[in-house]
ChimeraX commands (.cxc) that place a marker at each C-alpha (Angstrom):
marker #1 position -0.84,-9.07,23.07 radius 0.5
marker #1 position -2.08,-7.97,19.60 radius 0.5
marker #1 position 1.56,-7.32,18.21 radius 0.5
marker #1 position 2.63,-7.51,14.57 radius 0.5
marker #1 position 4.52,-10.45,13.99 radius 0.5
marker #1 position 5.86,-8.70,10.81 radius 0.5
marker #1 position 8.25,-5.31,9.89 radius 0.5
marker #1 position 5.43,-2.64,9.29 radius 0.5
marker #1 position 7.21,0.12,6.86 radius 0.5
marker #1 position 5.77,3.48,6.97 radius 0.5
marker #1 position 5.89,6.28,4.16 radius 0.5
marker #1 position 6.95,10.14,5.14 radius 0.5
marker #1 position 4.26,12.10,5.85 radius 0.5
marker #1 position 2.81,14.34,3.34 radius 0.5
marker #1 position 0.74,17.45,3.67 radius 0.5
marker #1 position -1.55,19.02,1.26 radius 0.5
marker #1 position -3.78,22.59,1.86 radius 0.5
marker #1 position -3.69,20.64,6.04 radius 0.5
marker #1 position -4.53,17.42,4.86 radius 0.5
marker #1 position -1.53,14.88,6.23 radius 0.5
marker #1 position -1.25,11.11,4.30 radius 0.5
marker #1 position 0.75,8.59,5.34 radius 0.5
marker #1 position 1.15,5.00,4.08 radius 0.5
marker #1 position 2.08,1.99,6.21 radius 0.5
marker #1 position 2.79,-1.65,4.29 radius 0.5
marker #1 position 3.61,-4.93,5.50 radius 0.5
marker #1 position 3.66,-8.17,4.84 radius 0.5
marker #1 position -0.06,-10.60,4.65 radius 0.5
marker #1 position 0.33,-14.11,4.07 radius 0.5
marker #1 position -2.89,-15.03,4.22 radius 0.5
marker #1 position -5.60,-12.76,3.91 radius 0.5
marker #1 position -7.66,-13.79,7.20 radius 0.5
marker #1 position -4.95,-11.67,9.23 radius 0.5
marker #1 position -6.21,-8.25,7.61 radius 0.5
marker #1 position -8.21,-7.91,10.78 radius 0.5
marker #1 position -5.70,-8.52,13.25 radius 0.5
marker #1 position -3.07,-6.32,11.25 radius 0.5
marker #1 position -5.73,-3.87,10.63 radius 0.5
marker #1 position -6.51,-3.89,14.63 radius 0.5
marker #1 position -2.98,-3.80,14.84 radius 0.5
marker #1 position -2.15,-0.42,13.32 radius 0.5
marker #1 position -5.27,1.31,14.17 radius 0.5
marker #1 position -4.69,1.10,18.19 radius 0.5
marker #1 position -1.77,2.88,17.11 radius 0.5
marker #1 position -1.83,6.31,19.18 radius 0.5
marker #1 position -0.50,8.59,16.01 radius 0.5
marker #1 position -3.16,6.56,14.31 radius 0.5
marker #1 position -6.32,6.82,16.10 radius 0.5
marker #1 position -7.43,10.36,15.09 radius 0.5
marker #1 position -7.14,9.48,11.18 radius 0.5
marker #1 position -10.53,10.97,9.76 radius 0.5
marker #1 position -9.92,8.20,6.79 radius 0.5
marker #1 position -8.34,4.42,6.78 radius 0.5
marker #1 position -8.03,2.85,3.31 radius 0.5
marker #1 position -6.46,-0.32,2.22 radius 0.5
marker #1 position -5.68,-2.82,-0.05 radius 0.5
marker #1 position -4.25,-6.37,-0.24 radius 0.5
marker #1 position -2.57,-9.09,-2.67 radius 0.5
marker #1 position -1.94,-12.13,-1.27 radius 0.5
marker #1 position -0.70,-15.22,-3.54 radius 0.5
marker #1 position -2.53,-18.30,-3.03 radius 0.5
marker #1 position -0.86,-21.51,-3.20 radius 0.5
marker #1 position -1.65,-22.80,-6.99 radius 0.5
marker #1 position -1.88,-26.95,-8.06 radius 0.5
marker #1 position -1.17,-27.38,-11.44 radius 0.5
marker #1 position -1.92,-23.74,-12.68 radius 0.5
marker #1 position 0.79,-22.04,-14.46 radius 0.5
marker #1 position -0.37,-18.64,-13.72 radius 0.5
marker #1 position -0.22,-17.49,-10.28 radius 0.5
marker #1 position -3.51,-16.93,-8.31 radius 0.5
marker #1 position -4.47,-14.16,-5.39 radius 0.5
marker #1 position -6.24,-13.29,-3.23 radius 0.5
marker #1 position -7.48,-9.78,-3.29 radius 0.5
marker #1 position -9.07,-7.01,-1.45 radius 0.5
marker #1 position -9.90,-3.48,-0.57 radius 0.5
marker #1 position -11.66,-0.79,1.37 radius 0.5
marker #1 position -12.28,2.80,0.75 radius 0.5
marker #1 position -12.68,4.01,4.63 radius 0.5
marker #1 position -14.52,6.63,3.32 radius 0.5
marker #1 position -12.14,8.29,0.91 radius 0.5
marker #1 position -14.82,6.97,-2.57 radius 0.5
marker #1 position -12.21,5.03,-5.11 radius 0.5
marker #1 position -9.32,4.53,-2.92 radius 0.5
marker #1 position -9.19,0.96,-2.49 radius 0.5
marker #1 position -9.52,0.46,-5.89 radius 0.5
marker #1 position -6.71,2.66,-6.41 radius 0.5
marker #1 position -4.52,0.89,-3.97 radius 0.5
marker #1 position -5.37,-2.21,-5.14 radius 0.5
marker #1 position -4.54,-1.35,-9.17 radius 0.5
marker #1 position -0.85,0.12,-7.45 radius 0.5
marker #1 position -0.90,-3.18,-6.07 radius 0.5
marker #1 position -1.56,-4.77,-8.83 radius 0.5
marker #1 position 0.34,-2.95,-11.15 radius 0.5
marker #1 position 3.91,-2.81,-9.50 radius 0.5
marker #1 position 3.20,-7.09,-8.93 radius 0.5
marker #1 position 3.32,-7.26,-5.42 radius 0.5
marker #1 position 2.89,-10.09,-3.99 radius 0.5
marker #1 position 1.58,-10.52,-0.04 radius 0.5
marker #1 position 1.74,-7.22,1.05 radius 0.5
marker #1 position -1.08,-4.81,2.15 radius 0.5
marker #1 position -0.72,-1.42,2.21 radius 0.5
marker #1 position -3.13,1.12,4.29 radius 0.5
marker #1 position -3.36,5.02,3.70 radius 0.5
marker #1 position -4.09,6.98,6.85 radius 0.5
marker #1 position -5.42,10.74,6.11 radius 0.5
marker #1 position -6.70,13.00,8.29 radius 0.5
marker #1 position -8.29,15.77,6.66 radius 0.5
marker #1 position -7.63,19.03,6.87 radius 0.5
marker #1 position -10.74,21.11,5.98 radius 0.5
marker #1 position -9.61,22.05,2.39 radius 0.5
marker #1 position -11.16,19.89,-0.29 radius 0.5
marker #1 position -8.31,18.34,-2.66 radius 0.5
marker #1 position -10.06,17.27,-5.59 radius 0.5
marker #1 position -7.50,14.97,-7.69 radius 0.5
marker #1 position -4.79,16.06,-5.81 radius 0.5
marker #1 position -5.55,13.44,-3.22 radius 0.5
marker #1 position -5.02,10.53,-5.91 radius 0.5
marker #1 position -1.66,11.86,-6.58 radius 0.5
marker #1 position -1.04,11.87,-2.71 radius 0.5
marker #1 position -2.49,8.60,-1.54 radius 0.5
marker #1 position -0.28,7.13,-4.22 radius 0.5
marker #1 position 2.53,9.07,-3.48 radius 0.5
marker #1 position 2.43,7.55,0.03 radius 0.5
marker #1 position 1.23,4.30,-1.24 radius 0.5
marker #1 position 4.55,3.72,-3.49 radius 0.5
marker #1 position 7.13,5.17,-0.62 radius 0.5
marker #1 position 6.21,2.65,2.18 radius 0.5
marker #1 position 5.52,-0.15,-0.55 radius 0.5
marker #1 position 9.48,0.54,-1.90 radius 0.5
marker #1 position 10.55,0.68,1.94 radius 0.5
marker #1 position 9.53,-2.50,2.37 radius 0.5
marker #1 position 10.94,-4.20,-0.79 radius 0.5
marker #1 position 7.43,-5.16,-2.22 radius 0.5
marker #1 position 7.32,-3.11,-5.21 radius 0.5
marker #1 position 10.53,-5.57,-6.63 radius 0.5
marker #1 position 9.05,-6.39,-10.27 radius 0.5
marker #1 position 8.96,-2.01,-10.90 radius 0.5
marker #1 position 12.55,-2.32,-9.24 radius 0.5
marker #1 position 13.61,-5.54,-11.72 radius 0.5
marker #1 position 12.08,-2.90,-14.96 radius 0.5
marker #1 position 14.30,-0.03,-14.01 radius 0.5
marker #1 position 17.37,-1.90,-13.30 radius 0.5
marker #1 position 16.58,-3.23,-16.78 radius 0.5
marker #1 position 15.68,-0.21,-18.48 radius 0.5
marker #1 position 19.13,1.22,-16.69 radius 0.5
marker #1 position 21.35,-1.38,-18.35 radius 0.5
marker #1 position 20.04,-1.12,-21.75 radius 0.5
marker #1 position 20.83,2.85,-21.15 radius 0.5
marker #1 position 24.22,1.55,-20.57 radius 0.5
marker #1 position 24.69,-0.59,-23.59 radius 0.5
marker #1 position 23.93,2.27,-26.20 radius 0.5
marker #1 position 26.41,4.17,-24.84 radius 0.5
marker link #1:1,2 radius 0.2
marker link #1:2,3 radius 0.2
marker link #1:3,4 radius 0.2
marker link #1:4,5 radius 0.2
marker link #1:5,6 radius 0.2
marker link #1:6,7 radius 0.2
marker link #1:7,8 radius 0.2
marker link #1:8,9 radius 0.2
marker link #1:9,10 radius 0.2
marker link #1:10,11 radius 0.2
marker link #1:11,12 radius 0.2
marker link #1:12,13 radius 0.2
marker link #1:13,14 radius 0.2
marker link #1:14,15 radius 0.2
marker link #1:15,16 radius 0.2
marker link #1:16,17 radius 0.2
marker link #1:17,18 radius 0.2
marker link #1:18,19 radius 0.2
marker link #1:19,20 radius 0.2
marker link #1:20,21 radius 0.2
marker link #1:21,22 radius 0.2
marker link #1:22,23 radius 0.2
marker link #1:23,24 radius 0.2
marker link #1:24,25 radius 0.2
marker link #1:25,26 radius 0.2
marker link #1:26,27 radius 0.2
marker link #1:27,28 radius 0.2
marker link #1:28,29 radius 0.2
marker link #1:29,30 radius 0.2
marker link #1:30,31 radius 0.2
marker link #1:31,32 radius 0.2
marker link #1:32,33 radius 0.2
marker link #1:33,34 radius 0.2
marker link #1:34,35 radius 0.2
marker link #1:35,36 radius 0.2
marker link #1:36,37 radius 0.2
marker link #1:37,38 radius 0.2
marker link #1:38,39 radius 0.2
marker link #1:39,40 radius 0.2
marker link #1:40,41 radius 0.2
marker link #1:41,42 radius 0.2
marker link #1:42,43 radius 0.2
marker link #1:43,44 radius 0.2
marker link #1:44,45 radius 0.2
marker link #1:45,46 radius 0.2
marker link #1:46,47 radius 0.2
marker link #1:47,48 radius 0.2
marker link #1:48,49 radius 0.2
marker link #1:49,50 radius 0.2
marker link #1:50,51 radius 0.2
marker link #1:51,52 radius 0.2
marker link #1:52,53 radius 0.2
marker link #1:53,54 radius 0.2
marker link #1:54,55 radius 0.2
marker link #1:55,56 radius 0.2
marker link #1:56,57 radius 0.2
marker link #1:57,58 radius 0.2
marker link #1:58,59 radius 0.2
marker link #1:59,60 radius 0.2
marker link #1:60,61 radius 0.2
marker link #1:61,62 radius 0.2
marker link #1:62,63 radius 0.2
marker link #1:63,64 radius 0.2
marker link #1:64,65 radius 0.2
marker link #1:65,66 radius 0.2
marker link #1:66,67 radius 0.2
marker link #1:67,68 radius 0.2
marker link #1:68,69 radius 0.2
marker link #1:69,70 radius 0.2
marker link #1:70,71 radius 0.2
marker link #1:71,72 radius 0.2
marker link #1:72,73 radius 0.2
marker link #1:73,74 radius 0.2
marker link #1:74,75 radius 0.2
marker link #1:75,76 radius 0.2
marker link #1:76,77 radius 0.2
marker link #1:77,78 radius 0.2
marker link #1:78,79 radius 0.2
marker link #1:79,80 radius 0.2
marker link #1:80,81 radius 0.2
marker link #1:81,82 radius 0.2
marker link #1:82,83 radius 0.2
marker link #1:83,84 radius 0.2
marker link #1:84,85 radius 0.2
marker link #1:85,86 radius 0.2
marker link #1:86,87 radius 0.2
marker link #1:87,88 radius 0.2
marker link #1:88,89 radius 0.2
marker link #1:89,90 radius 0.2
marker link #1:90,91 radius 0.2
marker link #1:91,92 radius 0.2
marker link #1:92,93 radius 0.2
marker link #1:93,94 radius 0.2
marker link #1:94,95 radius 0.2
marker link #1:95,96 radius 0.2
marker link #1:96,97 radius 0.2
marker link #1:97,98 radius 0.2
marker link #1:98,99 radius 0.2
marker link #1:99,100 radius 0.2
marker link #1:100,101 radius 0.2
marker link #1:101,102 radius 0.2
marker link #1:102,103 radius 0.2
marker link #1:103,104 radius 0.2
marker link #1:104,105 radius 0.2
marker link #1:105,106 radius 0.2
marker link #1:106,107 radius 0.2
marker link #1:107,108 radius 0.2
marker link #1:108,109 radius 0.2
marker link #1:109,110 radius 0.2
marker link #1:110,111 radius 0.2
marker link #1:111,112 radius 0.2
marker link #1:112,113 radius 0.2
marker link #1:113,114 radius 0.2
marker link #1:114,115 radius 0.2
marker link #1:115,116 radius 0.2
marker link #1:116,117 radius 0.2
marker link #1:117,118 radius 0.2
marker link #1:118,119 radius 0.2
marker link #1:119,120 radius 0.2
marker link #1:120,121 radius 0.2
marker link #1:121,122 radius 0.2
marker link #1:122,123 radius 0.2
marker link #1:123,124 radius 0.2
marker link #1:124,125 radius 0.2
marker link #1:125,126 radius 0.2
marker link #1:126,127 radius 0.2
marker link #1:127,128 radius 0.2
marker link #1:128,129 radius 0.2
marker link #1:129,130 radius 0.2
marker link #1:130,131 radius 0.2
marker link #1:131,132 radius 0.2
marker link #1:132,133 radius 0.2
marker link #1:133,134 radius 0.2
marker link #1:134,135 radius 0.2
marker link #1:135,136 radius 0.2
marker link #1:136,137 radius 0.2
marker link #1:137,138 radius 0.2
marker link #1:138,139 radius 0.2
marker link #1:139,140 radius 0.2
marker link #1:140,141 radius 0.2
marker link #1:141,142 radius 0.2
marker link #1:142,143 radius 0.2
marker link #1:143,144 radius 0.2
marker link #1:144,145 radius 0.2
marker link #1:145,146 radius 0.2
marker link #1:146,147 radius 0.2
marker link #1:147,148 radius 0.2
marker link #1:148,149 radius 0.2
marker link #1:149,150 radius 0.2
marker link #1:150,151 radius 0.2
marker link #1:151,152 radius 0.2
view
């Protein structure tokens, strides 16, 4: 029936000079579902006019013997130059851990410049924290919070 067997968080919507971003994350297991989740969201009706679809994913692979944990990653620009990369460093970067998170935009005629990295992000980190995946960036804060609290 092509539904989602998993909670699909999505960001707020954000508009820049008519350009609208929003982020939707969920949880990937295994990264030969991409396609189905990316098939998924797409046939979504508010979806279906996006002039860009970029993603990227992190999915831990089951390790033998290796201390250090392994993944499986991946991204795609849908036509936005850099963005899965940039997704995929977020990704990286807050630890995630099977989770892939897609940026819709549909453009709005006005060229952003680097104002759309600040935006793709922006959406990026919203639905990512929605869904509990951005937990290690959570675990620093709390930290940094109680140490604030001790010199006090």
């Amino acid at each position: 029936d092509g539904s989602w067997p998993h909670a699909i968080y999505a960001s707020e919507r954000i508009v820049a000079h008519k350009s609208v971003f929003l982020a939707h994350a969920t949880s990937l297991t295994n990264s030969t579902l991409l396609p189905q989740f990316i098939d998924h969201l797409t046939r979504q009706p508010q979806l279906k006019r996006a002039t860009h679809c970029m993603y990227a994913y992190r999915v831990r692979v089951a390790s033998q013997g290796s201390e250090s944990a392994q993944f499986t990653l991946g991204q795609q620009d849908g036509g936005e130059s850099g963005s899965g990369d940039l997704l995929a460093r977020l990704l990286e970067l807050s630890q995630c851990e099977n989770v892939v998170i897609v940026v819709s935009r549909w453009y709005g005629g006005v060229k952003l410049g680097s104002e759309r990295w600040r935006r793709i992000s922006e959406v990026a980190r919203d639905a990512l924290a929605l869904g509990g995946f951005s937990r290690k960036r959570e675990k620093a804060e709390n930290q940094s919070k109680k140490k604030k609290k001790r010199k006090k």
